[in-house]
N, C-alpha and C positions, 0 to 999 in steps of 0.2 A: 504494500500500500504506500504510502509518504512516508516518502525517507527525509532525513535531514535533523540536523539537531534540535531539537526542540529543549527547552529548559521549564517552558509554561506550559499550562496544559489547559483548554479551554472549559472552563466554569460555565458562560451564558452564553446561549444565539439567543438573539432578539431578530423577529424575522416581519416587517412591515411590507404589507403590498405596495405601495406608494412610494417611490424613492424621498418626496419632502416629510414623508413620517417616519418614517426610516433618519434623515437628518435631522429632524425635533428630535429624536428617541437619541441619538447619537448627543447632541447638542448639549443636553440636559445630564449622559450618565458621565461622560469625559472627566467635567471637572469631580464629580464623588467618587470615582475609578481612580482617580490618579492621587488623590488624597488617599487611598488605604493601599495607594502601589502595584495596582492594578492597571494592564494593559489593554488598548481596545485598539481594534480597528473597521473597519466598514467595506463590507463585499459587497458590491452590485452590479448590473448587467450595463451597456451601454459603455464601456471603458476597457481597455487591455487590461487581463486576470496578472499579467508579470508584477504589478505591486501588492497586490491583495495576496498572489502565490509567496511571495518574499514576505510578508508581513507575518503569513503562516508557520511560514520555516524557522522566522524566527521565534516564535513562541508569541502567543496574544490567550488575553483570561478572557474576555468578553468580544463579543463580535455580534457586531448591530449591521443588518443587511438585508434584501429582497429574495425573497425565497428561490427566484428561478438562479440567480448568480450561486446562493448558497448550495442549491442543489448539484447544479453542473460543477464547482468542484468537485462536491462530494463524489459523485458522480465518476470522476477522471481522477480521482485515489488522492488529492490534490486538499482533501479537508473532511479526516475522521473526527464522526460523531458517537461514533460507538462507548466514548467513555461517556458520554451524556445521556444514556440511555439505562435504566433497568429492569425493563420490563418489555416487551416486543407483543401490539396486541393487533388484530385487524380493526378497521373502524368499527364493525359491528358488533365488538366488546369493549365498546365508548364505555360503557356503563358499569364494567367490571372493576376498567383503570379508574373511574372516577373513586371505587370503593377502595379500592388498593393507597392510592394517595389519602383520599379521607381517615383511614387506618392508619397510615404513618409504616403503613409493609413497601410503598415505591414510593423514590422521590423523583422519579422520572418516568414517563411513559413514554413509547411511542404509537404513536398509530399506523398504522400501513393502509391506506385507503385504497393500494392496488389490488390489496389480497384478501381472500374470502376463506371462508373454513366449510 
């Protein structure tokens, strides 16, 4: 998958459809990120991936961005989420993950909307 050294290891995506929600959402977490020494940066589509690929490698805790840029790295081995995940459900056990978290048994879900059981 992505090679390269990393020293961070990414804490939050924050994913806005809107590229200017996406930069309020950016705009707003920077300066309380960076008071507790926390790194951000911002993926999104409409720009060459070579800075946001480099921003990656070198380690970032939080990453505020638009889903299709976050996906297509991910995508191309280019941006693992796997540590952000623990739990793997299809959409249709929306209501599972809600009890899972409500419990305090996951602190992260994922949904898969492409896959069915």
């Amino acid at each position: 998958m992505f090679s390269g050294r990393v020293t961070r290891r990414i804490r939050i995506v924050s994913a806005a459809m809107v590229h200017t929600v996406m930069a309020m959402t950016l705009r707003s977490s920077v300066p309380i990120a960076r008071s507790v020494g926390l790194f951000t940066t911002q993926i999104y589509g409409g720009v060459p991936q070579s800075r946001q690929v480099g921003a990656l490698r070198k380690g970032v805790d939080i990453i505020v961005g638009t889903p299709g840029r976050i996906e297509d790295l991910h995508e191309q081995g280019k941006l693992d989420l796997a540590p952000l995940v623990t739990h793997n459900l299809p959409l249709e056990r929306y209501g599972e993950g809600i009890a899972l978290l409500e419990a305090r048994k996951a602190i992260k879900v994922c949904y898969r909307p492409w896959e069915t059981e």
